[in-house]
N, C-alpha and C positions, 0 to 999 in steps of 0.2 A: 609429077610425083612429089610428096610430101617430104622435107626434111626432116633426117632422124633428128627430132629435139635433142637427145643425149651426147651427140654428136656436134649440135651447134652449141651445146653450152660447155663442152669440150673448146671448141677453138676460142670460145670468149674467155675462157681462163689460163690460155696461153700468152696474152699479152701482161704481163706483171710487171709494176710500176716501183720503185722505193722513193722514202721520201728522199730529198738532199737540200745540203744547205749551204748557202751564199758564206762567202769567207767571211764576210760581214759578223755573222753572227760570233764567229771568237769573238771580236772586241766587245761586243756586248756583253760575252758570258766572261770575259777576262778583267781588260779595263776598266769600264761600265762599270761590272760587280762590284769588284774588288777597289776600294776608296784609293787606298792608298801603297805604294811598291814591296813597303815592309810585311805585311798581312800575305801576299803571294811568297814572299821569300820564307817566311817561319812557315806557309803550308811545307817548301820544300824539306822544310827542319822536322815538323812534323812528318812527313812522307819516311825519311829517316830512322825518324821512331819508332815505326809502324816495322819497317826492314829489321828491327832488332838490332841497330849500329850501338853499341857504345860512347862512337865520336864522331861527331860531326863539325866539318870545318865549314868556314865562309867567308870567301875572300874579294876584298873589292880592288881590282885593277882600274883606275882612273875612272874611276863610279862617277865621279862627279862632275864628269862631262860627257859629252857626246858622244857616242864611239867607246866608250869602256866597257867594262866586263865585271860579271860578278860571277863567282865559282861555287857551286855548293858539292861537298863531297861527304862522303860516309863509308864506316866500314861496316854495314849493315849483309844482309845475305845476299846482296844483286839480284838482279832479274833475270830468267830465260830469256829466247826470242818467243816463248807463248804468251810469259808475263809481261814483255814488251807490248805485245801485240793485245794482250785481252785486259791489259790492267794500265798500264800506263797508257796507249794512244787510245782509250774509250772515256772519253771525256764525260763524266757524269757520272761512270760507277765506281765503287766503292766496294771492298770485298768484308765491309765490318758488319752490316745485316747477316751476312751465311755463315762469315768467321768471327769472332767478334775477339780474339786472341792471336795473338800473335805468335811464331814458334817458340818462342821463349816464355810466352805465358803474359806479354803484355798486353793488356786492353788497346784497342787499335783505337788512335786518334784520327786517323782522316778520315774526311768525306767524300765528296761528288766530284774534286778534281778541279773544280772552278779557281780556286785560288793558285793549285800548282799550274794552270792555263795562264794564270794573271801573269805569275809571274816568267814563265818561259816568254812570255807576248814582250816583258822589261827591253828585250834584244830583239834583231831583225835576223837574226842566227842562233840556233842551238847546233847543241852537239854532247851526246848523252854517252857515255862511256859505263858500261856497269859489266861486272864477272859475277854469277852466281856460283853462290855454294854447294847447289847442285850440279852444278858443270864446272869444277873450277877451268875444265884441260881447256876451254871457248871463253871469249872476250867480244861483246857486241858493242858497237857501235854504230848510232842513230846521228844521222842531222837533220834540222827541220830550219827550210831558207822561206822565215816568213813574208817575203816580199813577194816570192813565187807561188804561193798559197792564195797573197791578197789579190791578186794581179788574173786569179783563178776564175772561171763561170762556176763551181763549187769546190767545196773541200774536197772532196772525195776524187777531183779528176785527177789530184797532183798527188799521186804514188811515192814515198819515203821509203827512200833506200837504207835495210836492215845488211850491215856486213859484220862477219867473222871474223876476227881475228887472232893471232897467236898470244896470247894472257901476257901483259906487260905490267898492269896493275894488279893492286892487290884485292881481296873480293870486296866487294861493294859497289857503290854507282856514282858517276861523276857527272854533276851534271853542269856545262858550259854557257853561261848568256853571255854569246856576245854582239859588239855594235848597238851598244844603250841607244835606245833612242828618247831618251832622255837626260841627261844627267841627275844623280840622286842629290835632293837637295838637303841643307844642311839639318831639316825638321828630319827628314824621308830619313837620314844618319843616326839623329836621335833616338827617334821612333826605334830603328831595327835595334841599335843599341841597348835601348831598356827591353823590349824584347826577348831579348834575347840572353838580358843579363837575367829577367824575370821567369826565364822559361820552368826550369826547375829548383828553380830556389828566390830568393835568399832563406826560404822555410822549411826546405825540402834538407836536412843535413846528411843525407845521403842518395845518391843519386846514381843507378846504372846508365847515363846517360850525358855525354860529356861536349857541352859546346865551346869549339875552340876559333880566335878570328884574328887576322892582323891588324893587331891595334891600332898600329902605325897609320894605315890607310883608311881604319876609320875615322880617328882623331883624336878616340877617345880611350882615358885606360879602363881596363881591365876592371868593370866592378863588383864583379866575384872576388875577388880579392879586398876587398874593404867589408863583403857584407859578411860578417862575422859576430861573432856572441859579443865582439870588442865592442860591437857598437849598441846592439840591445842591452847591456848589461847599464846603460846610461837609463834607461827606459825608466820612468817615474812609476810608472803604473803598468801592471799586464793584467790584459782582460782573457779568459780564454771562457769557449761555449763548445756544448754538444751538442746536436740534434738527432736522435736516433733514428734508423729507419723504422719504428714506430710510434715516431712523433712527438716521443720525449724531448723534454729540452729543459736543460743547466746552463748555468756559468757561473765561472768565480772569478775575484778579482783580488788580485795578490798585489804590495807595495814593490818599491826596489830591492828589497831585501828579501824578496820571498815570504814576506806573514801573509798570512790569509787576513785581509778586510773583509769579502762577505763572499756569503753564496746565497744564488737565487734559484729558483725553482721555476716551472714554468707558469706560475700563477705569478711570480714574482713582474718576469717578462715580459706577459700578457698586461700588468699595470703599469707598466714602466712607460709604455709608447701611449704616446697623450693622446685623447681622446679614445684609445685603441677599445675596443668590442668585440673580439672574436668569439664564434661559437663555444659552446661549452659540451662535455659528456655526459650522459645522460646520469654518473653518477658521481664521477669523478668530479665536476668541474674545472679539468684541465681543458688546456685551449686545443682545437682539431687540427692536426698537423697532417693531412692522408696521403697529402701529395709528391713532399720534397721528399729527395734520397737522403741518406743519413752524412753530417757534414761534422767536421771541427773548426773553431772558428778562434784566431788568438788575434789578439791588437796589443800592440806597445804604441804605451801613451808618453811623450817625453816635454821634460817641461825644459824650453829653451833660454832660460833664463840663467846666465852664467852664475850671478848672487844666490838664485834659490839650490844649484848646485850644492853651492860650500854651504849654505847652511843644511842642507839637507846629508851631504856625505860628508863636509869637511872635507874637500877634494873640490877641484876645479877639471869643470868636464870639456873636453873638447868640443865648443857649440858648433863653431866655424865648421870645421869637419862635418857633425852631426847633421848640421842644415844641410850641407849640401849632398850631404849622402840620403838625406830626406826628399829632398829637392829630387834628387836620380828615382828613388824607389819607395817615397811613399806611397800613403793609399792605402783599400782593402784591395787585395788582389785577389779573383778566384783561380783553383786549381781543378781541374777535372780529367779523371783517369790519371792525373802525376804530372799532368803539363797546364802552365798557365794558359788561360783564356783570356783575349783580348777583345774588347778593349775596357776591361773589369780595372781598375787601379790606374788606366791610364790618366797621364796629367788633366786632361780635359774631360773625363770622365768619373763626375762624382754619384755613382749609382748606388749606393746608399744616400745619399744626400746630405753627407753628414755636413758638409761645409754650407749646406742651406740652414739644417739644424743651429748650426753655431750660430752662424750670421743673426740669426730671430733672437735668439736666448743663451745666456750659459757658457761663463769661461772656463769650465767644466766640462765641455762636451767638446771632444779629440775634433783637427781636422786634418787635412789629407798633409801637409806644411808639417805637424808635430808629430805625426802618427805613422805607423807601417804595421801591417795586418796580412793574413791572408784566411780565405775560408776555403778548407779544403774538402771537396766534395768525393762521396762515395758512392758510388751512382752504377751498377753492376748491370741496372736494367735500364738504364739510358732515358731514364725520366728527363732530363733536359735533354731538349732538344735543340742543336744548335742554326744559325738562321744560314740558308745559301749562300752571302756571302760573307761569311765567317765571324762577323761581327757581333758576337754575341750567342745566347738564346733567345727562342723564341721567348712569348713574354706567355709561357704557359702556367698552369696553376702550379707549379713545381718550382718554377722558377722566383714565381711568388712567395709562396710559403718561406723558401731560402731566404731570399731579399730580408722578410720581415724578421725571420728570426735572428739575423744579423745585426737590422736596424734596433730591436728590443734589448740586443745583450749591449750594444752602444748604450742606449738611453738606460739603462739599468746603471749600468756602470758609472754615468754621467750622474744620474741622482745620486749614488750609494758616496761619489767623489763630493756631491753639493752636502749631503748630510754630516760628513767627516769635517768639510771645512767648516760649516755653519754650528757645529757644536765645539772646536776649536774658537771658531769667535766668540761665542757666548761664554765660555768658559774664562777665555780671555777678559772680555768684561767686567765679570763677577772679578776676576782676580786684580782688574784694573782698580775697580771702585772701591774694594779691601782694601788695596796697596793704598789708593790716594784718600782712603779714610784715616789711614795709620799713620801717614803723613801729615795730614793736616790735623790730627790730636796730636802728633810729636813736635809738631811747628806750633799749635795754640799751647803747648807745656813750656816750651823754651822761650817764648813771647811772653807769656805769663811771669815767669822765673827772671827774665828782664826787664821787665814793668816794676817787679817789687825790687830788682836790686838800686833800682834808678828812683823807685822812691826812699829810700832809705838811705839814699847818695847825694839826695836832693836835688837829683836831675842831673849831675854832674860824672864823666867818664874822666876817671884819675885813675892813679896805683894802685888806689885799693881795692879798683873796681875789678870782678872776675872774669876773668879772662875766656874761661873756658864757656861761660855763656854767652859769650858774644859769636865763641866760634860754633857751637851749639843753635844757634839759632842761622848763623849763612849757611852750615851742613843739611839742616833739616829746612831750609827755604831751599835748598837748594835742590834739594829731594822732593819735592814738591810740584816744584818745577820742571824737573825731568819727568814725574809721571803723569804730570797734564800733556806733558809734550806727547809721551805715551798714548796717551787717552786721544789726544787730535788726530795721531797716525794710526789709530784703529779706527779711526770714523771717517778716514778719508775717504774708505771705497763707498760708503754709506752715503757722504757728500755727494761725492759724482749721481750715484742714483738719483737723489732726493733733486740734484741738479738736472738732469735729465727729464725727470718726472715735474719739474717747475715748471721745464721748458716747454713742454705737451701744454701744463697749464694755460700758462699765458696765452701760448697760440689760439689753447681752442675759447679762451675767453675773447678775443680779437674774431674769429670766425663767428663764435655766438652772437657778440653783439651786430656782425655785421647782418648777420643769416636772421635776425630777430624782425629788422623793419619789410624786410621781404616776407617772412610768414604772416606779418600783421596783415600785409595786401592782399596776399594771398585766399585768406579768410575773408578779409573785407570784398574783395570783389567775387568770390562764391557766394557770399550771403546779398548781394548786390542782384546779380543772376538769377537767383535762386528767387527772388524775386518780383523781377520783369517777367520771369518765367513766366509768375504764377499768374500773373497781369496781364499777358496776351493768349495763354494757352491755357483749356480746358485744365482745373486743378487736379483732378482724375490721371486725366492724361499724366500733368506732371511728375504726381506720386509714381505711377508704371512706368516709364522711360527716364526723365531726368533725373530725377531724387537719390536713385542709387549711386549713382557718377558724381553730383554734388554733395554726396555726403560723404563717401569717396577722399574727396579734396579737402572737406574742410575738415577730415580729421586727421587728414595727414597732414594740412598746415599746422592745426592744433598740436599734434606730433613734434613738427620741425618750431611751434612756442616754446614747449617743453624743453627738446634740447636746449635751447639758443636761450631757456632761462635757468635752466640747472647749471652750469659752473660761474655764471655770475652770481648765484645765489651764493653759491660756494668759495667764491672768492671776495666776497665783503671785507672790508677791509677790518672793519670792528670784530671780526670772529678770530681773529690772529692775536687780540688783546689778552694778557695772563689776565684771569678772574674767574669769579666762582661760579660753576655751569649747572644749571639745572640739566640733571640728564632726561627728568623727561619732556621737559621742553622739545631739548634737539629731537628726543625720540618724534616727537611728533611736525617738530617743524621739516625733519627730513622727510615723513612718511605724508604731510603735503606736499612738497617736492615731487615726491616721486609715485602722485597717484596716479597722474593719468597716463604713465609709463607703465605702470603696474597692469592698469587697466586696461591699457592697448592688449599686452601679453595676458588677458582672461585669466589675473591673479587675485584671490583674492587673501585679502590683510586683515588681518586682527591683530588687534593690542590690550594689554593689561598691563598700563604703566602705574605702579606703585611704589615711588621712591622714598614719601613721604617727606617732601620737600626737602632730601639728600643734596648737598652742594661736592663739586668735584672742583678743586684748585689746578685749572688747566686751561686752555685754548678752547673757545667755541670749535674751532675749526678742527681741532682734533678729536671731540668727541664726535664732530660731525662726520671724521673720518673714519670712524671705526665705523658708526650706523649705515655709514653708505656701501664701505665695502663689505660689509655682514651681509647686506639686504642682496647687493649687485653676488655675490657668492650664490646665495639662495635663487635668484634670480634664473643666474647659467643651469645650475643643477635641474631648474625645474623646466627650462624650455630645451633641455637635450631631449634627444630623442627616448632614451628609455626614461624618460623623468615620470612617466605616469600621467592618467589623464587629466585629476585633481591638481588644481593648483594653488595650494595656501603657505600663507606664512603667517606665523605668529613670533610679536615679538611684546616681551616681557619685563620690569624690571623691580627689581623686588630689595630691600633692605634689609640689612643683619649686621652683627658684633659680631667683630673678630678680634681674640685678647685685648678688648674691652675697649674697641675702635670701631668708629659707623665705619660700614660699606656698602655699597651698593652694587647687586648684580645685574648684567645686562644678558638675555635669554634670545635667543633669535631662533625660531624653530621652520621648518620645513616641509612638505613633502614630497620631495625628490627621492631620490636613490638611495640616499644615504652617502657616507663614505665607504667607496668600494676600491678593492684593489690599492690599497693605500693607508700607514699608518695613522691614528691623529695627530701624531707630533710631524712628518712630515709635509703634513699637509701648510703649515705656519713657515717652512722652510721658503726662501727664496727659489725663486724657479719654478717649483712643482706646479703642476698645471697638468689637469685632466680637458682641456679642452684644446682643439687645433685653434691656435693663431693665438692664444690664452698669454698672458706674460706672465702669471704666475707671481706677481706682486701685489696683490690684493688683503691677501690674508696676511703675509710678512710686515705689511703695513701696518694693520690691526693690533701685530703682534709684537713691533717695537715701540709704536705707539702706546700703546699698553705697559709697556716697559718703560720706556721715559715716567709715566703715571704711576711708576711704584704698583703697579697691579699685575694681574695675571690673566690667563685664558685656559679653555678647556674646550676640546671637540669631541663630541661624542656621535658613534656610527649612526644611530638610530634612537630619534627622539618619540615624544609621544604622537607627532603626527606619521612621521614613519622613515623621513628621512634627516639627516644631519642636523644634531642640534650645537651650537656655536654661543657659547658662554665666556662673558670677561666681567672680572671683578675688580675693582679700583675702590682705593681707599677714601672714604668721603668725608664731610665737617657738618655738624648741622646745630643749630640751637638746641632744637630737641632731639635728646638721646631714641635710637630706637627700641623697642618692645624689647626686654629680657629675651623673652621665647624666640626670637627671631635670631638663630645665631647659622654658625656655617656649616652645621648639621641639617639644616632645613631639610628637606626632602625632596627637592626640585629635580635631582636625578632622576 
């Protein structure tokens, strides 16, 4: 007789199987995870949070060795024995997906449980104490003996005894680590201690949320108590930013004193970060923000420098302090839901990257040493998403967008600080060479006025001779002397560059000439090859297979000619001599320089040099400097990416009277992008730099160069071929006068 099928597939679904897992796996979801001790202990600080406590304590009994203890307690709602059982011992859920608020109306911080695992795993013994405020009249108590877990064939066979008993504390939960099987070591102290000084604040100036610890047995004091307006109110500079949750973005940057220096826009922003190109609106052309939550972002910037203090307040600032309270809590720090996220601000983590920033370019641009920041995130639908073990967020497009808008209000703020100082110098300048103009007609007056007293005395200092011009003339040498001293201590930071930028020189003239006789071989043994080739193999043949690989080579020896002849051209010793320069000369001896560089890059060059044998009282070398770095400008613009697919340049140079003086101008044209995202005066500033890895000294060059030369410069966004056209005027000598008609109205514009 047949068996009833319905019957036998009855008994086959009576055997039911669950998974289970080896004890093993804690330590991988605890320790493993979890880097380091302090990250499991602020989840319990966190967990805290979540309960609605107010205060939260944490105490370390002989942490720092073997066999201690560390206590975390709260007076948050405690737990049931359901909550025990379905929230606390369910290692991986999280009640923030179904709840995402807490009774009190806080946004719930924890996660998956893994980090409060790491850190119960600290001990070989817990022991969990909690009263809910739903039950105050019950008091539960939990212990869990992890050596009898480990020692287990799975977790699940070793049964944790939940007891009752009669309420002796007060509500909330106690939770016990002890028997460390570790000791915390003196970093694992620091760590928890910034931590936890960072938790909600020093940004936050109000907080329902209060952590308290004994200092004594950390080791450290108490640094909520130092971080105070006492110490920002030193801050040279505050940067603060928005970013809406729809995508908008400001900042503004305010002095010590609270004036407003500038505000930016989000176009402003989007030009700020070098190289940067983000999408645009279709009519706005604002940048696409879709992803991040809506943030606030403030940096105080301080300048440690006790001297610039007093000149700055007239006040001597406590640096000493200030470092070291920098040293505890600088950084950008992020906040999210009201609690810091780690490890954002931490010492070894510069996730803006502003201290790479600095290191490249720019004593102007903050680092984590002079700076303390926070970016506080509003994130209601939990667009960041943080990583399993607690280290952050994932690196999603949310997370992104945040990053950058942080990074741009930095760099904004860094330019807007370089443009304040570099019109301070310049203005300084102007005011320098007034003053030691005024000096030295008041020194050649009283020179003069002693020359004739002394010939009328017949060279002879007696009684009769005037007194008050003798001291007239050591007053006014002597003022003379003070503002050349002047004039040296404004050109010192210019020295250091100029040294700097020597030092590149030479180098790369010692690598040229060495890299020279190697490209000579180079080329010599391709054309060598090239052929024997042709001499044993069909010439056919050789055109189709070898020819493309040998031509290949010899023009990228021809290449490595070029470099390895461009700065020894450039460093001739006779081009450093004062004498009168034909400008178009240089124009053209540099534009053979740099043809077959041009060439390599599918550039091509025109010129209409017409100076009319115009002379310039200057250094070869320096009008050579201006035409290199015009051409190298034009250059970058036109092999970036959006530079277009044409690639020309024309350069110009044409003569005119100005109040009844030859000049001569020099025209560099383009067709690149133009200047975009960017003023034309700041573009001549030191620093600014539209390109990554760019130094941004190119055109600044041009442009005191040009100054030394008693002349001037002009950038304009869009020339006649379409992108940036780059104009400098220098005053010239010539035998023959130029054309009337030819004056500085010309029409070259």
């Amino acid at each position: 007789m047949l068996e009833d099928p319905t019957a036998h597939e009855r008994r086959r679904r009576l055997a039911r199987h669950h998974l289970r897992f080896a004890p093993k796996i804690l330590t991988r979801l605890g320790e493993e995870l979890v880097p380091h001790p302090d990250m499991g202990i602020m989840e319990l600080v966190r967990n805290a949070y979540d309960a609605d406590a107010t205060e939260c304590s944490i105490e370390l009994v002989d942490s720092a060795r073997t066999g201690g203890s560390i206590i975390v307690s709260d007076n948050g709602h405690g737990m049931t024995d359901a909550e025990l059982t379905s929230d606390f011992l369910l290692i991986g859920s999280s009640r923030k997906p179904s709840s995402p608020f807490t009774r009190s109306g806080r946004r719930r911080v924890g996660e998956k449980g893994l980090g409060r695992l790491a850190a119960l795993r600290l001990g070989r013994r817990v022991k969990v104490t909690t009263r809910s405020a739903a039950t105050p009249g019950v008091q539960y108590t939990l212990g869990i003996d992890w050596d009898e877990l480990d020692s287990a064939h799975a977790v699940e066979d070793v049964a944790l005894e939940l007891r009752d008993v009669p309420p002796y504390a007060r509500v909330g939960t106690r939770i016990e680590i002890h028997d460390l099987r570790q000791g915390l070591s003196v970093a694992d102290v620091e760590r928890l201690t910034r931590s936890l000084t960072l938790l909600t604040g020093p940004f936050q100036t109000e907080s329902t949320f209060k952590i308290l610890w004994n200092h004594t047995a950390f080791g450290y004091e108490d640094l909520t108590s130092t971080v105070t307006d006492e110490h920002l109110q030193w801050a040279e500079f505050h940067l603060s930013g928005r970013l809406g949750a729809d995508g908008s973005q400001s900042a503004e940057l305010r002095d010590h004193q609270g004036n407003l220096i500038g505000t930016a826009t989000a176009k402003d922003l989007r030009s700020a970060v070098a190289g940067g190109r983000r999408p645009t609106t279709a009519t706005g052309g604002e940048p696409l923000f879709t992803s991040a939550p809506a943030a606030k972002f403030d940096l105080w910037m301080f300048n440690l420098n006790p001297r610039h203090s007093v000149a700055l307040r007239d006040s001597i600032q406590p640096t000493p302090e200030i470092k070291s309270w920098l040293a505890d809590v600088g950084g950008v720090h992020l906040y999210h839901h009201g609690l810091r996220v780690q490890p954002y601000g931490d010492p070894d983590d510069d996730w803006l990257s502003i201290n790479v920033r600095r290191a490249v370019l720019s004593e102007f641009r903050p680092y984590t040493n002079n700076s303390v920041g926070a970016l506080v995130v509003n994130d209601p639908e939990d667009r960041l998403q943080p990583k399993t073990d607690r280290s952050g967020f994932v690196q999603n497009a949310a997370f992104g967008e945040l990053r950058e808008f942080a990074r741009s209000a930095i760099e904004w703020a860094s330019q807007r600080r370089r443009q304040i100082r570099e019109a301070e110098r310049q203005e300084q300048r102007k005011r320098a060479k007034a003053q030691t103009a005024d000096a030295e007609a008041d020194f050649t007056e009283a020179k003069k006025a002693l020359e004739e007293q002394l010939a009328d005395n017949q060279g002879r200092l007696d009684g009769n001779f005037d007194r008050a011009s003798v001291q007239r003339i050591l007053t006014t040498s002597q003022l003379l002397a003070d503002q050349r001293l002047r004039e040296i201590k404004d050109l010192q930071s210019e020295l250091l560059l100029y040294r700097a930028l020597a030092t590149v020189g030479t180098s790369t003239s010692v690598f040229a000439h060495e890299a020279q006789q190697p490209a000579d071989r180079i080329l010599q043994e391709a054309r060598t090859v090239d052929r024997r080739v042709r001499r044993d193999i069909d010439p056919a043949t050789v055109d189709d297979r070898y020819k493309p690989s040998l031509s290949a080579i010899m023009d990228g020896a021809r290449t490595l000619q070029i470099f390895a002849k461009l700065p020894l051209e450039l460093l001739v010793r006779k081009k450093r001599d004062l004498t009168y320069v034909d400008i178009d000369e240089v124009c053209l001896a540099t534009l053979r320089l740099f043809h077959n560089f041009l060439s390599d890059r599918c550039i091509h060059v025109t010129h209409d040099l017409d100076g009319r044998n115009l002379r310039v009282r200057t250094y070869e070398a320096a009008v050579e400097s201006i035409v290199s770095n015009l051409l190298v400008n034009s250059v970058h613009a036109l092999t970036r990416t959006d530079g277009g697919l044409e690639r020309r340049i024309h350069l110009a140079t044409r003569s005119f009277v100005d109040k009844d003086a030859p000049w001569i101008r020099l025209t560099v044209d383009d067709s690149g992008p133009g200047i975009q995202d960017a003023s034309t005066e700041e573009i001549w500033v030191p620093g600014f730099t539209t390109r990554d890895g760019g130094t941004g000294l190119g055109l600044t060059i041009v442009r005191d160069t040009v100054g030394d030369m008693s002349g001037r410069q002009q950038a304009i966004r869009n020339g006649p071929l379409g992108g940036a056209r780059l104009l400098v005027e220098l005053p010239a000598s010539t035998t023959s006068v130029p054309a009337a008609g030819n004056t500085n109205d010309e029409g070259e514009e």
